[in-house]
BALOBA-1460 file (C-alpha; in Angstrom, 3 decimals):
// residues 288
<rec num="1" residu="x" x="93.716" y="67.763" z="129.969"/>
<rec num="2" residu="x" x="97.279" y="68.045" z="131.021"/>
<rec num="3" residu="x" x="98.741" y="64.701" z="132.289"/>
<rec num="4" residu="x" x="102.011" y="63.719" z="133.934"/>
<rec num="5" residu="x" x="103.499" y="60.033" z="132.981"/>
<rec num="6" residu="x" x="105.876" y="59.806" z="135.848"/>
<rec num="7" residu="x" x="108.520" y="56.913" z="136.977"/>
<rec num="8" residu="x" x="109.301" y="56.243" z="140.277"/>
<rec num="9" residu="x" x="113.734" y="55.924" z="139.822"/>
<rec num="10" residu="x" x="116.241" y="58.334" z="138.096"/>
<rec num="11" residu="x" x="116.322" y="58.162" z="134.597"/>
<rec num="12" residu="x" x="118.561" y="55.130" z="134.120"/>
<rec num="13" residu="x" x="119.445" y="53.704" z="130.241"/>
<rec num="14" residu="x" x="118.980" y="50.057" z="131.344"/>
<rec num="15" residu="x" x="115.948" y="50.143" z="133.195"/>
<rec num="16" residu="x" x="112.304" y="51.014" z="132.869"/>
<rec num="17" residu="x" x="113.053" y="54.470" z="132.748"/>
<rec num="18" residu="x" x="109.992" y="56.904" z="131.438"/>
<rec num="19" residu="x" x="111.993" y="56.497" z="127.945"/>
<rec num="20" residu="x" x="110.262" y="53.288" z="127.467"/>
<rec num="21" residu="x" x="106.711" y="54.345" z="127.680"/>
<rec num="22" residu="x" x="107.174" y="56.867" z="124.698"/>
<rec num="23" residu="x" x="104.459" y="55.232" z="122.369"/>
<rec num="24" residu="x" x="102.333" y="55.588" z="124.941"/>
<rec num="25" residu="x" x="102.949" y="59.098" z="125.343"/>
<rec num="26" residu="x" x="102.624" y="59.406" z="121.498"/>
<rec num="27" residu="x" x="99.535" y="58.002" z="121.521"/>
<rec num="28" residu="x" x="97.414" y="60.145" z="123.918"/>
<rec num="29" residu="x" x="99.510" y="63.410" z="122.808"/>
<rec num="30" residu="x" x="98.222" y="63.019" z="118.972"/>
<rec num="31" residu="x" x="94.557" y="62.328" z="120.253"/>
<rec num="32" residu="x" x="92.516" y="65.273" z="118.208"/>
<rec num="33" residu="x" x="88.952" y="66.164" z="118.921"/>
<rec num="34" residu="x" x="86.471" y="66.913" z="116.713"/>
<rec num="35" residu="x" x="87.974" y="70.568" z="116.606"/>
<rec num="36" residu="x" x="90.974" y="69.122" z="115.331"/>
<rec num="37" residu="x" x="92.391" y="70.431" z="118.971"/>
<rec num="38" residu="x" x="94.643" y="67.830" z="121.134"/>
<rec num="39" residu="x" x="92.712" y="66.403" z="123.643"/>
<rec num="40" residu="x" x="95.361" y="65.167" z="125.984"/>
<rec num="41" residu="x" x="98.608" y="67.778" z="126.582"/>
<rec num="42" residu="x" x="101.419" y="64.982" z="127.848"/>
<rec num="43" residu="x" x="104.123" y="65.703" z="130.103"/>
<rec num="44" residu="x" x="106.913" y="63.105" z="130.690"/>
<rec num="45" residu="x" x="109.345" y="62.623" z="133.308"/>
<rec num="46" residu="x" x="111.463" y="59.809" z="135.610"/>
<rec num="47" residu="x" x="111.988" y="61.246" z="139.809"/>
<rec num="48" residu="x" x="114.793" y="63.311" z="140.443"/>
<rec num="49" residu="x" x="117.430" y="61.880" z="142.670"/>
<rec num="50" residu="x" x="116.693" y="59.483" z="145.388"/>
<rec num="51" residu="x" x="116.953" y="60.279" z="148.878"/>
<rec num="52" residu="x" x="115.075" y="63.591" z="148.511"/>
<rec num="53" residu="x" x="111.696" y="64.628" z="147.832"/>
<rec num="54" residu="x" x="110.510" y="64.988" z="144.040"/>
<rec num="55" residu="x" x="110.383" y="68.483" z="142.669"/>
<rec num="56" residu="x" x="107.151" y="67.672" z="141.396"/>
<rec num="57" residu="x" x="105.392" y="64.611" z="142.959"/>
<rec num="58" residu="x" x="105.792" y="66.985" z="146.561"/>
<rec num="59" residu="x" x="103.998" y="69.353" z="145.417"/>
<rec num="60" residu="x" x="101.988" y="67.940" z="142.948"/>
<rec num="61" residu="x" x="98.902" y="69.479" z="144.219"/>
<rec num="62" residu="x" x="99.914" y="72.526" z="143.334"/>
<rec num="63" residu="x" x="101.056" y="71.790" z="139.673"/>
<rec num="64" residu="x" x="98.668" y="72.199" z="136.646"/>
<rec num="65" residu="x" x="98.363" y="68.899" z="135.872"/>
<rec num="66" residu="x" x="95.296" y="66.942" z="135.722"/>
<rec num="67" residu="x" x="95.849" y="63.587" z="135.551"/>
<rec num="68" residu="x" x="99.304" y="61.152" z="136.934"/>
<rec num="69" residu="x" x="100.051" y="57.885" z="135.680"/>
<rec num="70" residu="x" x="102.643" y="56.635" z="138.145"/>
<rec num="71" residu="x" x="104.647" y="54.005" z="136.815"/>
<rec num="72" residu="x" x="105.953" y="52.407" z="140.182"/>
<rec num="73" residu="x" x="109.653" y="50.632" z="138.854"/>
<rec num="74" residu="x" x="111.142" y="51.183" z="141.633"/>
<rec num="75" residu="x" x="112.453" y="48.385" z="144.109"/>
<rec num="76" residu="x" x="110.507" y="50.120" z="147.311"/>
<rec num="77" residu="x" x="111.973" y="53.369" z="147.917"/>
<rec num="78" residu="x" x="110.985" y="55.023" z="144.572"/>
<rec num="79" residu="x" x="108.732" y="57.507" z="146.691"/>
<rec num="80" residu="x" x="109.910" y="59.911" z="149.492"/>
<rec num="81" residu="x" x="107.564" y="60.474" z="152.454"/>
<rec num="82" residu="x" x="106.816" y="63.914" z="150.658"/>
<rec num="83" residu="x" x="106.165" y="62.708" z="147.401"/>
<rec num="84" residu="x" x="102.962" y="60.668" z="148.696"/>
<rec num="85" residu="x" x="101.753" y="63.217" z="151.220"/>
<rec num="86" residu="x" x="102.314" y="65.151" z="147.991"/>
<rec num="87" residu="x" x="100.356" y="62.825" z="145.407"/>
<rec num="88" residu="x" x="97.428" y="62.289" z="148.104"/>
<rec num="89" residu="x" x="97.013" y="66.155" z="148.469"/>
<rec num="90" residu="x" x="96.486" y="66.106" z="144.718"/>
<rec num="91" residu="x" x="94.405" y="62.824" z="144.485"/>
<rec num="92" residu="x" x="92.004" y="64.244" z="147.287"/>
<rec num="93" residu="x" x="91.977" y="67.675" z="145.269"/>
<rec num="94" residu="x" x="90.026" y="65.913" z="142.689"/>
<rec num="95" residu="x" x="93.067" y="65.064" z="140.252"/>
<rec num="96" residu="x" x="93.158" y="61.544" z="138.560"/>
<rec num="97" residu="x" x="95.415" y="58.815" z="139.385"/>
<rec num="98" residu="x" x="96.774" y="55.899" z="137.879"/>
<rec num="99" residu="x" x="99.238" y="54.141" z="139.681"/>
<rec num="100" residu="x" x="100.969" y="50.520" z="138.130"/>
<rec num="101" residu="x" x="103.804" y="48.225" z="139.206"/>
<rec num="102" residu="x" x="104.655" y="44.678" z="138.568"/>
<rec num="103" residu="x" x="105.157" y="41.167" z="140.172"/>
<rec num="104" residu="x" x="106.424" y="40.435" z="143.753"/>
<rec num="105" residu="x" x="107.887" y="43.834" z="146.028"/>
<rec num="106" residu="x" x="108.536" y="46.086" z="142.527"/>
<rec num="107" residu="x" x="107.080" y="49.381" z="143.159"/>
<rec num="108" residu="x" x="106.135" y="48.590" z="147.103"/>
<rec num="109" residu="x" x="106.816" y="52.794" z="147.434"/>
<rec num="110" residu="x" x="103.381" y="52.798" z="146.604"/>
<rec num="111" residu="x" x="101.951" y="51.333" z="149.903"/>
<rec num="112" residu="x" x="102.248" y="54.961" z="151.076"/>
<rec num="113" residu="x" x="99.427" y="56.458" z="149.103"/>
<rec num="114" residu="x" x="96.594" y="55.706" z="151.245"/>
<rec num="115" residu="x" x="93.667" y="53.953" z="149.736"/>
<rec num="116" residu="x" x="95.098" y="53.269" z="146.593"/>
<rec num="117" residu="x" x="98.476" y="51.946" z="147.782"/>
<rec num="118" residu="x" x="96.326" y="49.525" z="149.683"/>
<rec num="119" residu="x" x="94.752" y="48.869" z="146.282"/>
<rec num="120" residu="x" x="98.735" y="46.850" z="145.487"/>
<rec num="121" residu="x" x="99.437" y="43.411" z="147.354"/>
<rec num="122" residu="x" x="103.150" y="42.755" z="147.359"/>
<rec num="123" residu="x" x="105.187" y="39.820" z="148.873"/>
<rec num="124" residu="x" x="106.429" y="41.268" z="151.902"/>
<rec num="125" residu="x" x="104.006" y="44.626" z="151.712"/>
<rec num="126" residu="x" x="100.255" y="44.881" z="151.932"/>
<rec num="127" residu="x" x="99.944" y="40.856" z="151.111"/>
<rec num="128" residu="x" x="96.776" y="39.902" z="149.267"/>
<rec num="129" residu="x" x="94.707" y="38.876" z="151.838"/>
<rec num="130" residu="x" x="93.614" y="35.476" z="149.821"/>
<rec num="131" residu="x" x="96.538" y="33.359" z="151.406"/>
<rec num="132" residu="x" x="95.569" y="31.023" z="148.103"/>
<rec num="133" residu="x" x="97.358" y="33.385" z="146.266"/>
<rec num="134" residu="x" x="100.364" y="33.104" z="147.750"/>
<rec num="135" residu="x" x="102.044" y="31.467" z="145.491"/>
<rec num="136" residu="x" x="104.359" y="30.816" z="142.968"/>
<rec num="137" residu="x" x="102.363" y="31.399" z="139.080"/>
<rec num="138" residu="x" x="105.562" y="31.717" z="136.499"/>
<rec num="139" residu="x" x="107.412" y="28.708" z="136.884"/>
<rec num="140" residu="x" x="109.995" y="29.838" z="134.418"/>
<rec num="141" residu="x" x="111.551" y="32.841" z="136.285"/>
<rec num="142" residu="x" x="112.274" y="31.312" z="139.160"/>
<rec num="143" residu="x" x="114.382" y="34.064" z="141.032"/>
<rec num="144" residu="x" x="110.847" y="36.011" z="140.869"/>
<rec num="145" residu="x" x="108.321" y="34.904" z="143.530"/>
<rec num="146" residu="x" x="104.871" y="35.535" z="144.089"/>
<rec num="147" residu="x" x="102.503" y="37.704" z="143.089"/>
<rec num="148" residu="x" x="103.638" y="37.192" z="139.339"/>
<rec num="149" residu="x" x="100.622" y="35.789" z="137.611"/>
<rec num="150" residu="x" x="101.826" y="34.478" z="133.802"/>
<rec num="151" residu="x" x="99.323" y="36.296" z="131.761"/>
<rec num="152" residu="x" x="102.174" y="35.404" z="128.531"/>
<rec num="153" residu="x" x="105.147" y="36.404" z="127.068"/>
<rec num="154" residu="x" x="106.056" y="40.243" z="126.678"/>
<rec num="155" residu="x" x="105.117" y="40.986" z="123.220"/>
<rec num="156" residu="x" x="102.141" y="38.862" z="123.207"/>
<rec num="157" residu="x" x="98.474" y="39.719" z="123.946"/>
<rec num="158" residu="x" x="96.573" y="38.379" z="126.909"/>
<rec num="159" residu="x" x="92.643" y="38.067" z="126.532"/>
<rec num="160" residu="x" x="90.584" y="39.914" z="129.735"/>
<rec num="161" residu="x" x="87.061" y="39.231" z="130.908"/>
<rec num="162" residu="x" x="85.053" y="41.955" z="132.531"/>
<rec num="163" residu="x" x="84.356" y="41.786" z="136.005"/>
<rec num="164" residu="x" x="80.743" y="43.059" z="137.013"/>
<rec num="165" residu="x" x="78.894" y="45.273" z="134.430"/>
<rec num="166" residu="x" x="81.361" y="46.816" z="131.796"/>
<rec num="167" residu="x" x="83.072" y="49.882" z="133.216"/>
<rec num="168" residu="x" x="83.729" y="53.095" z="130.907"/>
<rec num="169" residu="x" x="87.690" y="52.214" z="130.986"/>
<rec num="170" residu="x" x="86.649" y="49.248" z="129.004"/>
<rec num="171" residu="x" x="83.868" y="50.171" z="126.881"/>
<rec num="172" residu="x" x="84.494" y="49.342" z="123.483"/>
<rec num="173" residu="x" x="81.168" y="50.113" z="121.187"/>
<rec num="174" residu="x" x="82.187" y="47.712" z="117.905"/>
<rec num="175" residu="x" x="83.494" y="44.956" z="120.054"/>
<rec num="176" residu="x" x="80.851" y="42.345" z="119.920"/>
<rec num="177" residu="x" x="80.549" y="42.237" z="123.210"/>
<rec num="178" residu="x" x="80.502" y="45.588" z="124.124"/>
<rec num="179" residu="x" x="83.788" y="45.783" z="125.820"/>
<rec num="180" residu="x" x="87.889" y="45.318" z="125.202"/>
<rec num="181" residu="x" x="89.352" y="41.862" z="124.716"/>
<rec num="182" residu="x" x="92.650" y="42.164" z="124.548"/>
<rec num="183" residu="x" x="95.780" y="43.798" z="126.414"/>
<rec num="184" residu="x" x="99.301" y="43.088" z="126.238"/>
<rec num="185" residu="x" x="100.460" y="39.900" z="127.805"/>
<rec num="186" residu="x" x="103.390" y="39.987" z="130.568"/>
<rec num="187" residu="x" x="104.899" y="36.799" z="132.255"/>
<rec num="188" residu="x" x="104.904" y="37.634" z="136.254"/>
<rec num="189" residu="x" x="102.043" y="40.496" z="136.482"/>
<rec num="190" residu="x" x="101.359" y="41.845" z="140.149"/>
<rec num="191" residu="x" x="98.582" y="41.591" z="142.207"/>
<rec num="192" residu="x" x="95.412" y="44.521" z="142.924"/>
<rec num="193" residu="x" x="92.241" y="44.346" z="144.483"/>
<rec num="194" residu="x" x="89.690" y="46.469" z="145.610"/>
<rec num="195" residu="x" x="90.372" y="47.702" z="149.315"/>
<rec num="196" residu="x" x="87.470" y="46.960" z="151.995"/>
<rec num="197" residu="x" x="84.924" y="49.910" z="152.612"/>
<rec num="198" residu="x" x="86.077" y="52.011" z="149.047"/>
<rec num="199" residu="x" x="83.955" y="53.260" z="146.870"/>
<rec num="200" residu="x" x="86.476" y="50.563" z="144.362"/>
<rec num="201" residu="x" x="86.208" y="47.300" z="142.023"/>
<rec num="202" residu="x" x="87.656" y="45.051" z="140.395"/>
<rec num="203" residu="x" x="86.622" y="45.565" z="136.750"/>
<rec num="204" residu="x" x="88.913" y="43.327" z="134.575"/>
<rec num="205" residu="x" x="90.291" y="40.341" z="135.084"/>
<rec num="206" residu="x" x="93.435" y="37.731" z="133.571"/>
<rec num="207" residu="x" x="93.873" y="33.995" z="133.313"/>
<rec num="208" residu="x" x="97.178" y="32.639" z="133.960"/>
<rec num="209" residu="x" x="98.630" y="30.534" z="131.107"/>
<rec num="210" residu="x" x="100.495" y="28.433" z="133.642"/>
<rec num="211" residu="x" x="98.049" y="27.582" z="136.424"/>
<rec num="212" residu="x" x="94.910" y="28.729" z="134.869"/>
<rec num="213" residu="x" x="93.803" y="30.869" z="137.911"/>
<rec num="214" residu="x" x="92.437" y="34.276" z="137.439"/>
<rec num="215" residu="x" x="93.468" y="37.337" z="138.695"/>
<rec num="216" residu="x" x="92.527" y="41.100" z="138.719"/>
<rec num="217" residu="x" x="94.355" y="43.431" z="135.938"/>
<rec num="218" residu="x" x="92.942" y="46.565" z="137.148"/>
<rec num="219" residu="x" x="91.298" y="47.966" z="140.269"/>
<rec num="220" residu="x" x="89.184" y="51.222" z="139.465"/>
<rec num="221" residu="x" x="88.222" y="54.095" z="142.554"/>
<rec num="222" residu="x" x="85.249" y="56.090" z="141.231"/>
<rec num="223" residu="x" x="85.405" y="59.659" z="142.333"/>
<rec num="224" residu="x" x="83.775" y="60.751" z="145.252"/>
<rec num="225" residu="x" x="83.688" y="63.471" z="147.737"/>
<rec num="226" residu="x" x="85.648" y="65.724" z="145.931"/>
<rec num="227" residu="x" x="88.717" y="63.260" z="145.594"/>
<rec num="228" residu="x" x="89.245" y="62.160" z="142.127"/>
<rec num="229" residu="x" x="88.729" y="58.754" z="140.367"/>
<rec num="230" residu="x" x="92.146" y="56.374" z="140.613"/>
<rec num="231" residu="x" x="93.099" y="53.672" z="138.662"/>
<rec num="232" residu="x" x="95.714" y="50.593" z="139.906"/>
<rec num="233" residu="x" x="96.445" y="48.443" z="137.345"/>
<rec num="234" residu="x" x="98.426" y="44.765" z="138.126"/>
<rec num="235" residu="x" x="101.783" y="45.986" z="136.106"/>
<rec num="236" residu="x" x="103.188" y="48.957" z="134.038"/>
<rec num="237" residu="x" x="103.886" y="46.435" z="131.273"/>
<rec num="238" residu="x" x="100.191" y="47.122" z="129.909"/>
<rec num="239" residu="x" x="101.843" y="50.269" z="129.068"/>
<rec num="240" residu="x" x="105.105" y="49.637" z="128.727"/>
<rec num="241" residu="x" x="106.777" y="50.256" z="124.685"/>
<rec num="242" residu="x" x="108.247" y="46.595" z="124.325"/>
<rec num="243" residu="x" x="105.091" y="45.122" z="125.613"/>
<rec num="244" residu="x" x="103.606" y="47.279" z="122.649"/>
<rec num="245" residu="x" x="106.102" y="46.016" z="120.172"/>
<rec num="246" residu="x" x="109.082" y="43.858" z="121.157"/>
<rec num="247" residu="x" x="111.234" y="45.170" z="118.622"/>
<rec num="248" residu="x" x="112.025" y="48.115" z="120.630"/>
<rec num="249" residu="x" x="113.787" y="45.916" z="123.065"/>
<rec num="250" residu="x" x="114.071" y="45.880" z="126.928"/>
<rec num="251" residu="x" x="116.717" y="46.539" z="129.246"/>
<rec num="252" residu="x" x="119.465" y="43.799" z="129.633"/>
<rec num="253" residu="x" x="117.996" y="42.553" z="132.352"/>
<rec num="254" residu="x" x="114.742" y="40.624" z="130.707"/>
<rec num="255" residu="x" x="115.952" y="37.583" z="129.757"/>
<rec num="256" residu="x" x="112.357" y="36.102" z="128.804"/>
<rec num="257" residu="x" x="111.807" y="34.818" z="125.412"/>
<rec num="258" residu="x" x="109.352" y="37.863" z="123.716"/>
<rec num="259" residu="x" x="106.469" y="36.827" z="121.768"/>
<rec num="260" residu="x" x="104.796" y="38.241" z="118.806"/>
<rec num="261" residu="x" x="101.259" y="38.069" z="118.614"/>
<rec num="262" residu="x" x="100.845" y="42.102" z="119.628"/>
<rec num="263" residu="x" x="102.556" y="42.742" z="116.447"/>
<rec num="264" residu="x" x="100.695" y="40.062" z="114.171"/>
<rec num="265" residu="x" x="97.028" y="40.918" z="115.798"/>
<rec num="266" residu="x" x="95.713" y="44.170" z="114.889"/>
<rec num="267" residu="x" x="92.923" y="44.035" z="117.070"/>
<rec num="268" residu="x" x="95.173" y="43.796" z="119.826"/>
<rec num="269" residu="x" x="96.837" y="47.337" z="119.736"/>
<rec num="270" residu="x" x="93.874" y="48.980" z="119.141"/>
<rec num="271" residu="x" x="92.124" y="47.423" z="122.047"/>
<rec num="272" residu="x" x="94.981" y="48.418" z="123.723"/>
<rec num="273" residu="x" x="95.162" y="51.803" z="122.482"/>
<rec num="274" residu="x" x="91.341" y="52.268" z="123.431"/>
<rec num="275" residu="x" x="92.201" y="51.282" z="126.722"/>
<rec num="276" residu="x" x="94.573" y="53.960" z="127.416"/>
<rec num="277" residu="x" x="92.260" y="56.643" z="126.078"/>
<rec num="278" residu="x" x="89.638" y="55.338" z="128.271"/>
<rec num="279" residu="x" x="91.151" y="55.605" z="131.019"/>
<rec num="280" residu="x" x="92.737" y="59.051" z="129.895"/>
<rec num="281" residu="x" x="89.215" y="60.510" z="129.619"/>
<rec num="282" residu="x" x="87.380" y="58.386" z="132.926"/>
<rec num="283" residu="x" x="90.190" y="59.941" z="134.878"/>
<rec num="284" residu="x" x="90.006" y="63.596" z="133.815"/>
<rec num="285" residu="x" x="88.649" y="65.862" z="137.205"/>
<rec num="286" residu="x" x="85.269" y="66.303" z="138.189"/>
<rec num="287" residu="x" x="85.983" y="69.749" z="139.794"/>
<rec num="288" residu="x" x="83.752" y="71.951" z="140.163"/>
């Protein structure tokens, strides 16, 4: 399976350029099957220049990949018009899609890709329509409004609960109850929730460490008439390399204290690390 990690700005040193998701891209590109063959061939890459339609995300339906994991870091123009007429075309081909952004407007390009852009509630985009959760969860940042649910610090894991029966993303056969626990912790996570009339559903859920409210982590689109299964998850920190281990550091911009526990809780990564897989594998085409 080929798949595309993709960023939604320029590559830019201090920022959440497509640099800082490399040990997730290590991760899936030294999965082996039983062959000893890799089963995931990765491809990474941030937009080319904004203001112009992506190379690749235009025409993405008629690239060879299988799967794109859009990492939405963009302040709301990280997509062209063309670049989402571009992803849909693939999505509705029967490719896989994961799309993630974080708290308040961040990645609001997103609202362009149909279904699953509907999938993201923002502040001043696509608003969750729950008016309860309008409003402010992390006290702490205060320039950052809502949604940004407090799950923990960076660096520290969160624990989930399953929503519904246990979906394949988070099946997990030696957990003892059958299904993940843990994923990494971020303080102001964004909203998601399963669009009206989609074939969606919620499927994992977080608990705020501030308010105690729970929210959705992860919105999942099973596949059906020939379009492909989709993923939206409530913020690219769950794959983010500092959220993975702090030590890598940020850019200068996070000013939150990190935590630790990701590094001091083994179970933690490898949850984590299922996770990804999971999802790697649940989104692979269903072409014929």
């Amino acid at each position: 399976m080929k798949i595309l990690l993709q960023t939604t700005i320029p590559t830019t040193e201090d920022d959440w350029s497509i640099a800082r998701f490399s040990q997730l891209a290590a991760y899936l590109g030294g999965r082996r099957d039983n062959s000893d063959q890799r089963r995931f061939e990765v491809t990474v890459r941030d937009r080319s220049a904004r203001g112009t339609p992506d190379p690749i995300l235009s025409t993405l339906d008629r690239q060879a990949f299988d799967e794109l994991w859009l990492f939405a870091v963009d302040e709301g123009a990280g997509l062209a018009r063309e670049d989402c007429q571009g992803i849909s075309r693939f999505w509705m081909a029967g490719g896989g899609l994961l799309v993630a952004r974080d708290h308040m407007d961040l990645g609001s390009s997103v609202c362009g890709l149909g279904a699953i852009g509907q999938a993201h509630h923002f502040h001043t985009k696509n608003r969750d329509p729950d008016k309860s959760m309008h409003r402010i969860d992390d006290p702490y940042t205060t320039h950052i409004l809502w949604p940004n649910f407090h799950s923990g610090s960076n660096g520290d894991y969160q624990e989930i609960r399953t929503v519904g029966n246990v979906h394949p993303v988070l099946a997990h056969p030696t957990s003892p109850t059958g299904a993940l626990r843990y994923l990494p912790a971020h303080p102001h996570e964004g909203s998601v929730g399963a669009p009206p009339h989609e074939n969606a559903r919620a499927i994992a859920s977080g608990t705020s460490k501030t308010t105690g409210r729970q929210f959705n982590v992860a919105v999942a689109f099973e596949p059906i008439d020939g379009r492909g299964a989709a993923f939206a998850a409530s913020t690219f920190h769950h794959f983010a390399d500092y959220n993975w281990d702090p030590r890598v550091g940020a850019p200068t911009f996070v000013d939150e204290p990190a935590g630790s526990s990701m590094l001091q809780n083994l179970a933690a990564i490898e949850h984590t690390h299922r996770y990804v897989e999971n999802i790697a594998r649940w989104l692979a085409p269903r072409r014929s």
